[in-house]
NUDOTOR-921407 format. One record per residue (C-alpha): residue in one letter; residue number from 1; x negated, y, z. Coordinates in Angstrom, 3 decimals. Layout:
<nodes>
+-----+-----+----------+----------+----------+
| res |   n |        x |        y |        z |
+-----+-----+----------+----------+----------+
|   A | NUM |        X |        Y |        Z |
...
+-----+-----+----------+----------+----------+
</nodes>
This chain:
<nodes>
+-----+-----+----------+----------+----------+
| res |   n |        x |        y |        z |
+-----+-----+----------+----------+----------+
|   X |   1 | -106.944 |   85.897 |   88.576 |
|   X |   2 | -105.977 |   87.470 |   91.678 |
|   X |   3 | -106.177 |   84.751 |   94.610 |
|   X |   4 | -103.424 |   86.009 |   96.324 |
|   X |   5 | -100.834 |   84.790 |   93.688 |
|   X |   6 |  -98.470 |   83.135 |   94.430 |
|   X |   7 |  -98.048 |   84.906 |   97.790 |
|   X |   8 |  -95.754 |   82.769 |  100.397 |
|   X |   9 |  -92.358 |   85.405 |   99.438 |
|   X |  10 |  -92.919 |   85.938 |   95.648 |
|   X |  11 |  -93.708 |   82.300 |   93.981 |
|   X |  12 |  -93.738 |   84.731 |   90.370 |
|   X |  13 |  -96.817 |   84.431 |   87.800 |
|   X |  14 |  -99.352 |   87.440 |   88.260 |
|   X |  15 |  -97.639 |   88.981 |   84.659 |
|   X |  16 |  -94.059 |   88.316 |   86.304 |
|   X |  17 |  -93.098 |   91.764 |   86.926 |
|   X |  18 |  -92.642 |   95.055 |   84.573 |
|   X |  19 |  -94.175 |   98.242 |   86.301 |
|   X |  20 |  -91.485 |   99.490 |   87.369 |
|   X |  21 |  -89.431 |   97.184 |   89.988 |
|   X |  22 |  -85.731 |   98.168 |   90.951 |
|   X |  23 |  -84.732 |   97.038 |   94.425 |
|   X |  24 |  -81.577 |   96.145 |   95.647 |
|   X |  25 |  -81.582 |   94.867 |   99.270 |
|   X |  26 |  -78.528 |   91.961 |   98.004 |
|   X |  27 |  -79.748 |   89.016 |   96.413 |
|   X |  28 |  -76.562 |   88.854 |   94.471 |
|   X |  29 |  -76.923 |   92.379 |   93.888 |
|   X |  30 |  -80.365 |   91.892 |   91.826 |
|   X |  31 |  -78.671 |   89.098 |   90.109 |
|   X |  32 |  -75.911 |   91.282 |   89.203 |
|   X |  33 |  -78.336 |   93.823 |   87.495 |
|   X |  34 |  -79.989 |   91.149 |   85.428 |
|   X |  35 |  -76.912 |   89.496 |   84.473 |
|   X |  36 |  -75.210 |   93.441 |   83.842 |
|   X |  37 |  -77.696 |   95.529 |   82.016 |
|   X |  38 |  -80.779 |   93.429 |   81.181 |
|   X |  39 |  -81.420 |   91.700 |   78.037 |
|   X |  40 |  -83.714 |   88.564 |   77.996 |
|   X |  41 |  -83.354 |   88.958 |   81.482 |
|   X |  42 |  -86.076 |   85.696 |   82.699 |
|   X |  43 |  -85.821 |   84.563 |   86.787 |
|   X |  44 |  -89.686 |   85.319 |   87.883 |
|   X |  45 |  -88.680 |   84.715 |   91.640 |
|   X |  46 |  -86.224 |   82.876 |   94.056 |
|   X |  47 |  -87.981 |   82.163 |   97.408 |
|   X |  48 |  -85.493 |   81.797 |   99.790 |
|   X |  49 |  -83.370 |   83.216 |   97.723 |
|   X |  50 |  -84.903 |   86.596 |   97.252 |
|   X |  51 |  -84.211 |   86.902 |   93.866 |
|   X |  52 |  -86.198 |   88.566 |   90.815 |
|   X |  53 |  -85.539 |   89.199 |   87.594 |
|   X |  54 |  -87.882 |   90.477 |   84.811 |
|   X |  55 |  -85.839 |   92.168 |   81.298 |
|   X |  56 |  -85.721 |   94.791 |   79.016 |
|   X |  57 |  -83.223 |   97.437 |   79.584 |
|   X |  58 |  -83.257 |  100.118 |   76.344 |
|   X |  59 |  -86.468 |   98.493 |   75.191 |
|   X |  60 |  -88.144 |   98.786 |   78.401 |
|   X |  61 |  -89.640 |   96.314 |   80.357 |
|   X |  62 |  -87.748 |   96.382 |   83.898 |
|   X |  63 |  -88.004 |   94.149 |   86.898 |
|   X |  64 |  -85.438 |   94.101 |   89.459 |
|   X |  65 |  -85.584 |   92.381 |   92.826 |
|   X |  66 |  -84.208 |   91.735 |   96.203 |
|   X |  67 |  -85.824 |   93.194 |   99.381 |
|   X |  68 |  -83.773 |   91.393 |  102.287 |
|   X |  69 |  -82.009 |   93.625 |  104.783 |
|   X |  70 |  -84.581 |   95.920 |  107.304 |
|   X |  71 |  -87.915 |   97.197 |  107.014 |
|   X |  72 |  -89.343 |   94.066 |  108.287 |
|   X |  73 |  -88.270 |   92.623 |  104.605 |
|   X |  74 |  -88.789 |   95.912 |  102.609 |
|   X |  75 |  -92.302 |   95.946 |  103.987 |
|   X |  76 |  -93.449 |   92.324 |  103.180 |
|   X |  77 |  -91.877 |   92.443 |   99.350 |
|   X |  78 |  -93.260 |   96.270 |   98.572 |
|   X |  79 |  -96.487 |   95.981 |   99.574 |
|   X |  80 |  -96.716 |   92.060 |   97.686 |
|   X |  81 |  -95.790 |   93.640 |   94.369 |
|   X |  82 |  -97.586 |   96.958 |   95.454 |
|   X |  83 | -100.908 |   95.514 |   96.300 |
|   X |  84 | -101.111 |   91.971 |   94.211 |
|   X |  85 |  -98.554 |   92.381 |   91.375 |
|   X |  86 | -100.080 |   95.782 |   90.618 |
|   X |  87 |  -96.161 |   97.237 |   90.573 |
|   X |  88 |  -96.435 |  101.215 |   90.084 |
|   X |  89 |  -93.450 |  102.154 |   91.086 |
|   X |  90 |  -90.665 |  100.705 |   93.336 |
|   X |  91 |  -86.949 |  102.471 |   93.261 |
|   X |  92 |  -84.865 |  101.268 |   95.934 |
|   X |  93 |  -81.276 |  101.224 |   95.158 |
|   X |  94 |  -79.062 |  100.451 |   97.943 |
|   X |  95 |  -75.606 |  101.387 |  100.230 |
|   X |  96 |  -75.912 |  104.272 |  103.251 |
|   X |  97 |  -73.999 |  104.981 |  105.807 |
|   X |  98 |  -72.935 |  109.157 |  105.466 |
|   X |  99 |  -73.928 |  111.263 |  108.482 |
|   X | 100 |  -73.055 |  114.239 |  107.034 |
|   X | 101 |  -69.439 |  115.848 |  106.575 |
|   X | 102 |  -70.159 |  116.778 |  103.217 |
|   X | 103 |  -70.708 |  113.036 |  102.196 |
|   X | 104 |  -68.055 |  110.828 |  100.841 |
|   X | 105 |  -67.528 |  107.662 |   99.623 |
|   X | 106 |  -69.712 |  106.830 |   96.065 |
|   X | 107 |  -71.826 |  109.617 |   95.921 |
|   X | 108 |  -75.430 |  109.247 |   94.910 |
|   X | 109 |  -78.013 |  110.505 |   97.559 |
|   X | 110 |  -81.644 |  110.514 |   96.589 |
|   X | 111 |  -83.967 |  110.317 |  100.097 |
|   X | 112 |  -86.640 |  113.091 |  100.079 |
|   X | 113 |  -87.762 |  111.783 |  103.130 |
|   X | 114 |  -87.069 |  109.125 |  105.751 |
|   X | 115 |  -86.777 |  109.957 |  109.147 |
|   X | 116 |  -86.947 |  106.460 |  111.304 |
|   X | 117 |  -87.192 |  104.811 |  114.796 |
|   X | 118 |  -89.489 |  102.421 |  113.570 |
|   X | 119 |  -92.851 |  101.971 |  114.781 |
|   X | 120 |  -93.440 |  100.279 |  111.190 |
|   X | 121 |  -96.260 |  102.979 |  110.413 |
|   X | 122 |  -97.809 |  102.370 |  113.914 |
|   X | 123 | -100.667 |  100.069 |  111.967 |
|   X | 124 | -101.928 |  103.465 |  109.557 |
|   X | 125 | -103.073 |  104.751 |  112.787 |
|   X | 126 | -100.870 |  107.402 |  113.580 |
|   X | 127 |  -99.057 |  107.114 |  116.990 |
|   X | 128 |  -96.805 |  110.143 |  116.365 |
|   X | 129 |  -93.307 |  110.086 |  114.379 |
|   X | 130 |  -93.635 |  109.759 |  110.781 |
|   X | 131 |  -90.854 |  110.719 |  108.245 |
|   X | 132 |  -92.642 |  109.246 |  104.881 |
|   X | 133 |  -91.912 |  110.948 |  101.466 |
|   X | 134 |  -90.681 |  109.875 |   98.202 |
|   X | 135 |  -92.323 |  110.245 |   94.513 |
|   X | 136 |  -91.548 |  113.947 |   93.446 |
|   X | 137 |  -92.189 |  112.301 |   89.935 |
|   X | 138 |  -89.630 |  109.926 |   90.574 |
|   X | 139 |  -87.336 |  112.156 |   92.234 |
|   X | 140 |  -87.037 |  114.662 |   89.562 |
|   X | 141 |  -86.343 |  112.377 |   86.832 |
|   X | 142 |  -83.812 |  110.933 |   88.697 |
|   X | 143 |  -81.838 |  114.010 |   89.661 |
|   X | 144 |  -82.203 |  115.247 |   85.698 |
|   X | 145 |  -80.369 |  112.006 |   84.915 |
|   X | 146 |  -78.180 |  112.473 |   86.447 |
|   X | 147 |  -77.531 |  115.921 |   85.059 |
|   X | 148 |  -77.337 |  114.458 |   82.187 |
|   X | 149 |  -74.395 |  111.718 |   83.418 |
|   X | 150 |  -72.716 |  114.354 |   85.043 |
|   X | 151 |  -73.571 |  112.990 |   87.947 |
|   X | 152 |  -74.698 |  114.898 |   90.916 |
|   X | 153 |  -76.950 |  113.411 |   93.387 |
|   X | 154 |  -77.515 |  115.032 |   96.684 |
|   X | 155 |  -81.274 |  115.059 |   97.927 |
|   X | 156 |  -82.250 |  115.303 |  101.422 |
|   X | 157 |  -83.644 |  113.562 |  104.122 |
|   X | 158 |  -81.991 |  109.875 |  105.374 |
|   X | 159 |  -82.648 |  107.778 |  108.479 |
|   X | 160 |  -83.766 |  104.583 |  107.936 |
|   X | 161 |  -82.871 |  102.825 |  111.179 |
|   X | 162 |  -83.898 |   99.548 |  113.059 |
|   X | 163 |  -80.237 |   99.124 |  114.117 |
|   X | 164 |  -77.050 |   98.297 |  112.599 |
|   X | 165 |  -74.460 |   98.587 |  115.223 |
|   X | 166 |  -75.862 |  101.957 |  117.062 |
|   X | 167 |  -74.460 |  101.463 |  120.027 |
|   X | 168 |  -75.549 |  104.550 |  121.368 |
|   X | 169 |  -74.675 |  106.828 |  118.866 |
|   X | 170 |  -78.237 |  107.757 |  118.257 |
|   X | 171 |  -77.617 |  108.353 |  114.416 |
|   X | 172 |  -75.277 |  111.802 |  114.881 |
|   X | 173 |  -78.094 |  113.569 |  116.614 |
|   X | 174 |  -79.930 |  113.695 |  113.518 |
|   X | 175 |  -76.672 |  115.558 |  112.015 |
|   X | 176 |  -78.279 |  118.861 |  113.276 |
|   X | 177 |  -81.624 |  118.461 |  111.327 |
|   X | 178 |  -79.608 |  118.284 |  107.985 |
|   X | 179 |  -80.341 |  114.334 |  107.848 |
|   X | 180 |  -78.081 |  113.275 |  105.042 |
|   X | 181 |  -77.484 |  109.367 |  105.809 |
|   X | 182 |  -77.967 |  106.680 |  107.728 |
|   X | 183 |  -80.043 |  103.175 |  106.118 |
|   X | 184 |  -82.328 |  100.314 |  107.481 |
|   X | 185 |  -85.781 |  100.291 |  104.429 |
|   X | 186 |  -86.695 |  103.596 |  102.799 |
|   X | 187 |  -89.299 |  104.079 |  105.564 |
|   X | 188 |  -91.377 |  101.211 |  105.065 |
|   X | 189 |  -91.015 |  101.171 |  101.788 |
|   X | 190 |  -92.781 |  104.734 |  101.454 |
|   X | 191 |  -95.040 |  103.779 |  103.498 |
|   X | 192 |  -96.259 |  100.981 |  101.501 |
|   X | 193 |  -96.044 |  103.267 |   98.424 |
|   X | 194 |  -98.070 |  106.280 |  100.310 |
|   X | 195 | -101.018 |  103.570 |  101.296 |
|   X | 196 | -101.103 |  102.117 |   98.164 |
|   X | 197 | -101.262 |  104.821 |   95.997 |
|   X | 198 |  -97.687 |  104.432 |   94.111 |
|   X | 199 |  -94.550 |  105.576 |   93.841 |
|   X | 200 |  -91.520 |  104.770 |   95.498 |
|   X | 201 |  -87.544 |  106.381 |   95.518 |
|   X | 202 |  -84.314 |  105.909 |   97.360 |
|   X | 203 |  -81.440 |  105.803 |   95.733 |
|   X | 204 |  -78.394 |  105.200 |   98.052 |
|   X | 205 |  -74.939 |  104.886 |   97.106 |
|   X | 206 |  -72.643 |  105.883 |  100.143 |
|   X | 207 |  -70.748 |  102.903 |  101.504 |
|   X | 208 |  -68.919 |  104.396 |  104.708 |
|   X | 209 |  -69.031 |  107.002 |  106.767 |
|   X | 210 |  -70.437 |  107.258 |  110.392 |
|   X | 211 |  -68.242 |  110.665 |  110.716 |
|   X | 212 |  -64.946 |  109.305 |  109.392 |
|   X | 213 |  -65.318 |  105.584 |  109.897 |
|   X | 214 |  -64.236 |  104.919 |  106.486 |
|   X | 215 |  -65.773 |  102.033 |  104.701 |
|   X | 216 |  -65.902 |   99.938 |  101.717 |
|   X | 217 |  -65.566 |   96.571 |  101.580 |
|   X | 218 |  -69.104 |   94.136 |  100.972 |
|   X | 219 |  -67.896 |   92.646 |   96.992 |
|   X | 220 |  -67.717 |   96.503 |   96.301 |
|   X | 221 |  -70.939 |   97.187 |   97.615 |
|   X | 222 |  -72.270 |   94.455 |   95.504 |
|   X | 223 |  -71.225 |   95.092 |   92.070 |
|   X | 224 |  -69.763 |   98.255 |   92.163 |
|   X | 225 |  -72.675 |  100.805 |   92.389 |
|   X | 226 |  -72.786 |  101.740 |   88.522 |
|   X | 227 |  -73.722 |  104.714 |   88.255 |
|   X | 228 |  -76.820 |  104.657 |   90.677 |
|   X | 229 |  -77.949 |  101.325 |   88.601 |
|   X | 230 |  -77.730 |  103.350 |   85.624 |
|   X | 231 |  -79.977 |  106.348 |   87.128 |
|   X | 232 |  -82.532 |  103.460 |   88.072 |
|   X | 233 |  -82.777 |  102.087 |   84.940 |
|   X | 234 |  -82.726 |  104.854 |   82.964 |
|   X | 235 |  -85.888 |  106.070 |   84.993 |
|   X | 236 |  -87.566 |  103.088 |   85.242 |
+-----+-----+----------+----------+----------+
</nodes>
């Protein structure tokens, strides 16, 4: 038995969770997913209301979970189900803010790499900038998918910030390195993948627009990202 278990976030069984562990950072969001698309769907977790959900989803055991909002959050739930629930892969599936013109509202961006401002990777030992990668393996099955769907998804690199409101405008500089959109946990979470030996993917559903200012509003952003859920599952 591993001694860490329960950990003080995740209260789950060491068994709790499938190998593959969708992440939403909404709470409601998770439960949404279990309720939607899994059957037998069991509730492994619900510290502080971070809630997890172990199912089957076309016969395959999937886990989905909250993360909280930051990479403070991301870091402390990926590298728990990472490094004690012996999770293999993690796909994050969560809203972005476009930074580039070519962006609009609902489409699918998959995060080839995270640019940040967060000195979250200062404890690997590197003092420089980091801009973490995703699972190629991941990646690729998720962009065939969505082939199949007829779904495109645009890959690229994001930004996962420390800030919401950007006061300085920091964000469009990146517009000039082809940095796709704007988010708050892909960093950390590939991070946490990259020292741990797994595999971790973005998947980002645009939710406004730092060019246009257009927005949705939050019930949409909770249950109305189909078609990136789908791509999850269907890789998971």
């Amino acid at each position: 038995m591993n001694p860490n278990i329960p950990t003080p976030h995740i209260n789950a069984p060491e068994d709790a969770f499938a190998e593959t562990v969708l992440m939403p950072g909404d709470p409601l969001r998770a439960q949404f997913i279990a309720q939607t698309y899994l059957k037998d769907a069991e509730l492994v977790n619900n510290v502080r209301g971070v809630q997890g959900y172990t199912g089957t989803y076309g016969g395959k055991r999937v886990s989905v979970m909250a993360s909280g909002m930051g990479m403070p959050s991301i870091g402390i739930y990926s590298y728990e189900l990472y490094n004690f629930y012996n999770v293999k892969n993690i796909i994050r599936i969560g809203s972005a803010g476009a930074l580039s013109k070519d962006l609009h509202l609902m489409d699918i961006v998959a995060a080839m790499s995270a640019y940040t401002d967060s000195h979250f990777g200062d404890q690997f030992g590197i003092r420089g900038n980091l801009a973490p990668c995703c699972s190629y393996e991941l990646l690729s099955k998720a962009v065939e998918t969505g082939k199949k769907m007829g779904k495109r998804i645009v890959c690229g690199p994001i930004y996962s910030s420390d800030v919401f409101y950007d006061e300085g405008k920091n964000s469009l500089a990146l517009q000039k390195l082809g940095v796709l959109a704007v988010e708050m946990e892909s960093a950390a979470l590939y991070l946490n993948a990259a020292r741990a030996g797994k595999n971790a993917l973005c998947l980002c559903t645009i939710s406004d627009s730092v060019v246009t200012g257009e927005s949705m509003p939050a019930e949409q952003r909770q249950i109305g990202f189909h078609e990136m859920m789908q791509i999850a599952l269907e890789i998971a």
